[in-house]
C-alpha positions as CSV (number, residue, x, y, z in Angstrom):
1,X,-31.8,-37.5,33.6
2,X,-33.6,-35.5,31.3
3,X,-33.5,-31.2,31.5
4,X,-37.7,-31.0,32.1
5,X,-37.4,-33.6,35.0
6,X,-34.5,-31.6,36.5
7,X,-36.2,-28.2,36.2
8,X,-39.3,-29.7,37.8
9,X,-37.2,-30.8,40.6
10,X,-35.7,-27.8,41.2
11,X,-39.0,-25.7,41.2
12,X,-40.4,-27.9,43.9
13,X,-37.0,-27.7,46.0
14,X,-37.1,-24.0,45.5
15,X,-41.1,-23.8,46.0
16,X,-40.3,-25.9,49.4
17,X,-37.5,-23.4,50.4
18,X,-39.4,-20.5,49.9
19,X,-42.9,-21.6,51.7
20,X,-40.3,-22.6,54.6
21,X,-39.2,-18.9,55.0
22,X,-41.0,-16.3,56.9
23,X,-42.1,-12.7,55.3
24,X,-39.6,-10.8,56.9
25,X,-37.0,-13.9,55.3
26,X,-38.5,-13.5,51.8
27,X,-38.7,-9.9,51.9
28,X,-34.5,-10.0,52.3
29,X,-34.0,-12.7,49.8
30,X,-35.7,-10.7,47.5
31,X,-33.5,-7.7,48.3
32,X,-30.5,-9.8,48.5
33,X,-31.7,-11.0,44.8
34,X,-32.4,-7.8,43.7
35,X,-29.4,-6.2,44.7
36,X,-27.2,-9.5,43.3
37,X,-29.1,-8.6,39.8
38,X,-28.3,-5.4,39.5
39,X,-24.5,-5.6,40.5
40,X,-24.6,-8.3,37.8
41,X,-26.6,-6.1,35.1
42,X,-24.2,-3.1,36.0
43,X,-20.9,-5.3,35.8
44,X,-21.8,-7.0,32.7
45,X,-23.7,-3.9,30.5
46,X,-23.4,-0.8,32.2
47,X,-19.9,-0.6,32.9
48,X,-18.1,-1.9,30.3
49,X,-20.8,0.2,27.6
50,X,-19.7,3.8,29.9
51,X,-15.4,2.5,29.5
52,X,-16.0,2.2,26.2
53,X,-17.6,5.6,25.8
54,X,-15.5,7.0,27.8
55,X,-11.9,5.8,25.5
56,X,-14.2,6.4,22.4
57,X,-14.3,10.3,23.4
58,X,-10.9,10.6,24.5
59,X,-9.6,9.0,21.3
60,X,-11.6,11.2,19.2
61,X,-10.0,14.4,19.0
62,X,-6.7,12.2,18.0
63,X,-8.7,10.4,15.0
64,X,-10.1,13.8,14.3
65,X,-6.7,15.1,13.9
66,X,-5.7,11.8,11.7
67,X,-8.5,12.5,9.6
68,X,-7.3,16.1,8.9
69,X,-4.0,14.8,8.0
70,X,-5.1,12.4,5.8
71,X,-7.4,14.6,3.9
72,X,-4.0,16.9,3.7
73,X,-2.0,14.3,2.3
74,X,-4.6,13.4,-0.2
75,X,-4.9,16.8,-1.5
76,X,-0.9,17.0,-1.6
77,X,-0.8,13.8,-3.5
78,X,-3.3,14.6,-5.8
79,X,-1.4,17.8,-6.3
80,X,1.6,16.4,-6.8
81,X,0.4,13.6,-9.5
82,X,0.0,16.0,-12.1
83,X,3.5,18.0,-11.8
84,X,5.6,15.8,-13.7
85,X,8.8,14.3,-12.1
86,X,11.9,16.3,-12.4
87,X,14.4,15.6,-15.0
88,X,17.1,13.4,-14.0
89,X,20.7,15.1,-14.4
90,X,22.9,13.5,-16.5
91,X,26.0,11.9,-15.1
92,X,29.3,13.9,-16.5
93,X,32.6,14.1,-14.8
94,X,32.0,17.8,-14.5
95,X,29.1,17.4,-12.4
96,X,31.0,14.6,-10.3
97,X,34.0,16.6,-10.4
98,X,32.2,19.6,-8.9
99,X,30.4,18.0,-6.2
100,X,33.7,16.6,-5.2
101,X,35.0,20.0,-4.8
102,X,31.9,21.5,-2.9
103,X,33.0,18.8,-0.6
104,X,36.7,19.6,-0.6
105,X,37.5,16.3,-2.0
106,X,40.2,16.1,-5.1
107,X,40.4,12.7,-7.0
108,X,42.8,11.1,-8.4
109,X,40.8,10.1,-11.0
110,X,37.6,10.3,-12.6
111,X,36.2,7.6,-15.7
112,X,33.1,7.3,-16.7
113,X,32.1,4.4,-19.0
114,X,28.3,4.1,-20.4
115,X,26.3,4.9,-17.0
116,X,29.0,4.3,-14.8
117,X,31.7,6.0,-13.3
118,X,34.6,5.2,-10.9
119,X,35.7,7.5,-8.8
120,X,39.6,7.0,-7.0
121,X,39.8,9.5,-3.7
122,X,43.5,9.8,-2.2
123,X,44.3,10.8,1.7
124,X,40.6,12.3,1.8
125,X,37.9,12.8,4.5
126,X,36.0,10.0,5.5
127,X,33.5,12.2,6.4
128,X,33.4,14.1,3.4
129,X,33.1,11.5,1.0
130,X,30.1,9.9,2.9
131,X,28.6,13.8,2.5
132,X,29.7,13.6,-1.3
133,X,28.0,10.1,-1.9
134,X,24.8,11.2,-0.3
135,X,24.7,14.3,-2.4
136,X,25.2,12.6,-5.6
137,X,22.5,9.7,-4.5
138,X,19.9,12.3,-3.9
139,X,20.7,15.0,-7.0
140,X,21.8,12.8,-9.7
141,X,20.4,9.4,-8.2
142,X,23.6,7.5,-8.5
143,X,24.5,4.4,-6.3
144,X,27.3,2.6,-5.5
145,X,27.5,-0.1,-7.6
146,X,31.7,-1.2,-5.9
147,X,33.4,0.5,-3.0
148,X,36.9,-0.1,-1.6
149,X,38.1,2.0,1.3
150,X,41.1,1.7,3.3
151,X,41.6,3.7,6.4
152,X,44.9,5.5,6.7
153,X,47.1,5.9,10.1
154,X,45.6,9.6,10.5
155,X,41.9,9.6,12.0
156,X,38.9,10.2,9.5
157,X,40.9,9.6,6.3
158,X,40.8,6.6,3.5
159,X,42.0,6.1,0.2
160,X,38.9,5.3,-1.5
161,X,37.8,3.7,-5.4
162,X,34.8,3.9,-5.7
163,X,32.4,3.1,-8.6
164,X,28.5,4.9,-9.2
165,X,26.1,3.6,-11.7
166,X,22.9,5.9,-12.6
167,X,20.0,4.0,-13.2
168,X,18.5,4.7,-17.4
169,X,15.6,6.6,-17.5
170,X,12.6,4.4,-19.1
């Protein structure tokens, strides 16, 4: 079957169902058409075109917002890439010596070799020596390159070696 001979067909079956209606028959069909065209044209265009307006106008004032944040950030940034970066302390036993202290830790001992340093803590604060790490890892940008901790019998304190390393400048 071919697609011209089909449509034919279906014109005269349609042309034979319609001239075998009354006026008052047609006249409903029509409406019933009518009606099933525009639920169809509303459903498929209208409704989903007036949800998407409507989400587009609630989520404006948030991209608004992001867009004022962003142009924020890119004046900070372009601020902030022509202060130069700020000089790197040098590691020295003083200065680990002294953050120890601020964080009422007492080594044992302190060595430093090249850019390292190892660090022995006796009976100290758990607590405190995580503090002290963190401090040194954000002002003087050391890491730990070796840790050994051993919990003693009394809550929240260790005997602790630990070894830093701070990364050359280049």
């Amino acid at each position: 079957m071919n697609l011209a001979g089909l449509l034919k067909r279906s014109s005269l079956s349609f042309s034979e169902f319609w001239a075998g209606r009354d006026i008052r028959e047609r006249t409903m069909l029509a409406a019933a058409a009518l009606v099933v065209a525009f639920g169809l044209a509303y459903a498929l265009l209208i409704d989903p075109a007036m949800a998407g307006r409507d989400r587009l106008n609630n989520n404006l004032p948030v991209l608004h917002q992001q867009v004022a944040q962003m142009r924020a950030l890119s004046r900070e940034a372009a601020a902030l890439s022509g202060n130069p970066a700020p000089p790197q302390l040098a590691m020295s036993r003083e200065s680990i010596e002294a953050a120890l202290a601020r964080n009422g830790l007492k080594p044992q001992s302190v060595m430093l070799t090249g850019d390292s340093a190892k660090v022995q803590l006796a009976a100290v604060s758990f607590a405190n020596t995580l503090y002290w790490l963190d401090e040194m890892q954000k002002t003087a940008l050391l890491t730990v390159t070796d840790a050994e901790i051993v919990a003693l019998a009394q809550p929240d304190m260790v005997n602790a070696t630990i070894t830093l390393r701070q990364p050359r400048n280049e």
